[in-house]
C-alpha angles and dihedrals in degrees: 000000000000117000115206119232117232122177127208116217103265087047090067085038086057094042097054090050087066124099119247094262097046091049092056095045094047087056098049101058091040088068097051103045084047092080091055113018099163096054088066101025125104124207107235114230088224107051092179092096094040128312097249150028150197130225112219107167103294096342136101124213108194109207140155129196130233114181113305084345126101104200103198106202105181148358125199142135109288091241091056098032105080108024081061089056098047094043092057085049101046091048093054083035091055089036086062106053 
């Protein structure tokens, strides 16, 4: 089965802020583990910033899957892309207590 790739906003604004080398290879690997997104994905433990992700070199790419369509949310260095992610939450967490 083949997923369809859909991309959020901040995904393409991610993906704009990558250098030329990162960006192909990014694509590259998105259509392949489009065929089979579940063989290469990770469940995130937090699943407040998406439920799964993709290693490609020292990028994350943030996604969650809803039928025969892959959402990819963002797609950021692995040392950025979380801590963007758990700063915006403590903040609303801390805002609600």
């Amino acid at each position: 089965m083949i997923y369809t790739l859909l991309y959020t906003k901040s995904a393409v604004d991610d993906i704009h802020k990558l250098d030329t080398v990162a960006k192909k290879r990014i694509k590259k690997k998105l259509e392949e583990y489009a065929l089979n997104p579940f063989l290469f994905a990770k469940k995130l433990v937090n699943s407040a910033i998406g439920t799964h992700r993709w290693r490609v070199g020292d990028y994350r790419i943030i996604f969650d899957i809803d039928g025969v369509k892959i959402i990819i949310l963002r797609i950021g260095h692995r040392k950025e892309i979380y801590r963007q992610h758990t700063e915006t939450i403590g903040f609303f967490i801390g805002n609600m207590v």
